[in-house]
C-alpha positions, 0 to 999 in steps of 0.5 A, a space after each residue: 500500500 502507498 499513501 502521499 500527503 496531498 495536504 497536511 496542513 491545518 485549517 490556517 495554512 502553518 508552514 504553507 501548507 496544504 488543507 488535509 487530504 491523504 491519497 491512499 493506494 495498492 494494487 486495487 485501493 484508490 481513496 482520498 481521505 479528507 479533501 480539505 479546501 485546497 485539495 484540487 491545487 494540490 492534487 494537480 500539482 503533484 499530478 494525481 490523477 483524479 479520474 481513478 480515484 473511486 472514493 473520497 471518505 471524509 472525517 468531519 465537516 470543517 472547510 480544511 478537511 470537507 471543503 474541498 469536495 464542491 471543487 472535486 466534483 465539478 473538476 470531474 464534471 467539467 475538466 476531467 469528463 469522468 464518467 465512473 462512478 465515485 463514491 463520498 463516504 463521511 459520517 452520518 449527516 453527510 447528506 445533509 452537509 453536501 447539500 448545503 455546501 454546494 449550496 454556499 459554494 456553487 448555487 443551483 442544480 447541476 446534473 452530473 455525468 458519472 454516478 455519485 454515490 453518499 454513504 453515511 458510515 456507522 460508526 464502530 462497525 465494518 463498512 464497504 467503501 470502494 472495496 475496502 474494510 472502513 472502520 469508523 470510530 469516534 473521535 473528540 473534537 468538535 461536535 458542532 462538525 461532526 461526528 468526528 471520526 478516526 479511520 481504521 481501513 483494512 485493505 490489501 492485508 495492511 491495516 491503515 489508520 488515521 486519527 482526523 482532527 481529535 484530543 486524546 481519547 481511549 477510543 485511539 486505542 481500538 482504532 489504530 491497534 497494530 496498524 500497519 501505519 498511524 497517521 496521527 494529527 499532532 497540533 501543538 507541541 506542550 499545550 493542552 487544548 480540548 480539540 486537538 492532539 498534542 505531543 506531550 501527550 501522544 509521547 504518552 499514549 503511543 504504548 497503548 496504541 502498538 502501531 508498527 509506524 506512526 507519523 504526525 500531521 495537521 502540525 500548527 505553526 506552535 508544533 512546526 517550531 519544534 520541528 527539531 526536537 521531535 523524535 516521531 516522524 512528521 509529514 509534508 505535502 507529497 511525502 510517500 509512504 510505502 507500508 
């Protein structure tokens, strides 16, 4: 399996970067996770092709992890010409908050050339998301956004997990358990803060979680400073990962 960083930056750009979106491949798998508002220029800058992407699966609905999704669609429609099918997976509401974001960016009706499919996971059990195993699990941060999820996906014999934007919270520990590789968002470096991750304590809990390899992202400008005294691995925009 492969994964590259599109974008690992938070909501305010820290370290011009890009909003948050992960390219998750194999032989079979080919998923975005996340497609945060500047998703598309970052995807054309690295030359993904958008066209074989079969599903984007969405954490929670803030504009730097969702709102990049109105781009992708009329992308596809007017610039790409797909025609297969895509699937968008996100948490319960996703309906809703697709409607309503399409109606704040591009207003009006619009009739699309290639199959799009919405599928509402269920949280805490086994779900079928373009042929892989996607495991949802609830996260802390912001409710007002949410449900907020962290993923644990099963493809290809790997286990992959990504946190999405969370504080600690026990619930870390069933979903990245032995993965194969932890992609753990990590937004400041000693403060606490009710809706994010931070060193001091993910340094702490990291025994509990027993994944093979792990790796920070959505790093503020606070944990990007630290850059030098951090031991873990840290992501950049582009950076590949084969696991």
């Amino acid at each position: 399996m492969r994964l590259q960083f599109v974008g690992c930056g938070d909501a305010f750009g820290s370290g011009g970067r890009f909003n948050t979106c992960l390219h998750l491949t194999g032989a079979h798998a080919n998923v975005l996770i996340d497609c945060g508002a500047s998703s598309l220029v970052a995807m054309k800058r690295i030359g993904i092709d958008r066209n074989a992407i079969d599903a984007i699966i969405v954490t929670h609905f803030h504009a730097d992890h969702f709102g990049g999704i109105p781009f992708f669609i009329l992308d596809a429609q007017l610039v790409t010409k797909r025609q297969r099918p895509l699937v968008l997976a996100g948490p319960p509401g996703l309906q809703g908050w697709y409607e309503r974001l399409f109606a704040t960016t591009f207003p009006g009706e619009r009739s699309l050339p290639f199959p799009l499919t919405l599928i509402e996971v269920e949280i805490g059990r086994a779900n079928a998301v373009a042929g892989l195993q996607v495991i949802p699990f609830p996260v802390r941060h912001d409710e007002k956004a949410g449900p907020c999820l962290a993923y644990r996906i099963e493809a290809e014999n790997k286990v992959f997990c990504y946190s999405g934007d969370t504080a600690w919270t026990e619930t870390l520990i069933g979903a990245a358990r032995g993965a194969d590789l932890f992609i753990c968002e990590c937004y400041v470096y000693e403060k606490d803060l009710r809706a994010h991750m931070s060193l001091h304590v993910l340094r702490e809990k990291l025994p509990l979680l027993g994944a093979r390899r792990t790796v920070l992202t959505h790093m503020s400008d606070d944990m990007l400073a630290h850059a030098r005294d951090v031991a873990l691995e840290t992501a950049q925009d582009g950076m590949i990962i084969d696991f």
